[in-house]
C-alpha positions as CSV (number, residue, x, y, z in Angstrom):
1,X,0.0,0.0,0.0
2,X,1.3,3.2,-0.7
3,X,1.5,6.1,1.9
4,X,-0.9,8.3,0.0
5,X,-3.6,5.5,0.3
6,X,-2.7,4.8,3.9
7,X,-3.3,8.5,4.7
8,X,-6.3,8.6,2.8
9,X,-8.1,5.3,4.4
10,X,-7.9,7.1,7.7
11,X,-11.2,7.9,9.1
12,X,-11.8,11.7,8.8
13,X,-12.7,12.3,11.9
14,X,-9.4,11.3,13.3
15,X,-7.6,13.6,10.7
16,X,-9.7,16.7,11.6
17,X,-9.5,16.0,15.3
18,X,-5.4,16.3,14.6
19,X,-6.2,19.7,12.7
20,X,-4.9,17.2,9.9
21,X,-6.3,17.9,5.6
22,X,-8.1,15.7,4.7
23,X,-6.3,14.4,1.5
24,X,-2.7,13.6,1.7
25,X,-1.4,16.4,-0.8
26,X,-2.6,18.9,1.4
27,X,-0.2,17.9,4.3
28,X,2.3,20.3,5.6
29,X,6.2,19.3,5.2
30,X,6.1,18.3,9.0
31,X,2.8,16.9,8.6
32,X,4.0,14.4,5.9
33,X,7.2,13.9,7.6
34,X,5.4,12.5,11.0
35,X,2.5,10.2,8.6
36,X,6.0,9.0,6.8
37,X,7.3,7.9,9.8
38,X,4.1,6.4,10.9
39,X,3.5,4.2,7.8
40,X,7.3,2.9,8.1
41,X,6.8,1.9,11.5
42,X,3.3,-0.2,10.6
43,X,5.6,-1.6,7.9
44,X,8.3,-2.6,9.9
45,X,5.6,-4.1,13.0
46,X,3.8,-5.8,9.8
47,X,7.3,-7.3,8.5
48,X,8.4,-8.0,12.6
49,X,4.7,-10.3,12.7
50,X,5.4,-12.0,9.3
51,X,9.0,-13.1,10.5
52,X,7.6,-14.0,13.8
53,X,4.7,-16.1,12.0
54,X,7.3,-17.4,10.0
55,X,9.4,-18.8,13.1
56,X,6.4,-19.9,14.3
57,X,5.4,-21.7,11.5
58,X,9.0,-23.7,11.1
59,X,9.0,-24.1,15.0
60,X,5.8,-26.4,14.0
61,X,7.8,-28.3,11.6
62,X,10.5,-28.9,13.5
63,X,8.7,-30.2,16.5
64,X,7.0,-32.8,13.9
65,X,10.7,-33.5,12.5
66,X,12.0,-34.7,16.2
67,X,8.5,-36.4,16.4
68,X,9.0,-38.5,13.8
69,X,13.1,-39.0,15.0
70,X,11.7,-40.2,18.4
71,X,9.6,-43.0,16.0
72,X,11.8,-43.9,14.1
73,X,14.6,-44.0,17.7
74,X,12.0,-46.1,19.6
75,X,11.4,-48.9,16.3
76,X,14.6,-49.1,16.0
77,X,15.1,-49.8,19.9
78,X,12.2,-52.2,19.4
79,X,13.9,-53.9,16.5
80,X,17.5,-54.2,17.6
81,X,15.5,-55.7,21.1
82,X,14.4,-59.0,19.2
83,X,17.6,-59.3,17.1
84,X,19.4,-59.5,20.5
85,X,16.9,-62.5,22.1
């Protein structure tokens, strides 16, 4: 999304309660300067929650992986158990 839309999808009221314009092109230098800095930050927090999601996500996996290692562990043990009787 770019920052001219993510102005313009905030509710008006919020922008006139800030003594903000209403459309993005009518934003002061400082004005634009503070909604710039805004937007990076929701970008940043938005890439922060993928990566985390992400971790998440490969946590999951690897928890199966050593699942399926403790199987396979606990055959074997069964196995090498009636090769030795």
């Amino acid at each position: 999304m770019k920052i001219e839309e993510f102005y313009n999808t905030l509710p008006w009221q919020i922008k006139e309660n800030a003594k903000f314009p209403l459309n993005y092109t009518r934003l002061t230098s400082e004005q634009e300067l503070l909604i710039e800095s805004l937007f990076d930050y929701e970008k940043e927090r938005e890439e922060r929650h993928n990566q985390v999601s992400d971790i998440l996500s490969d946590t999951g996996l690897i928890e199966r992986d050593a699942q399926e290692v403790v199987s396979s562990i606990k055959q074997l043990q069964k196995s090498l158990k009636k090769v030795a009787e």
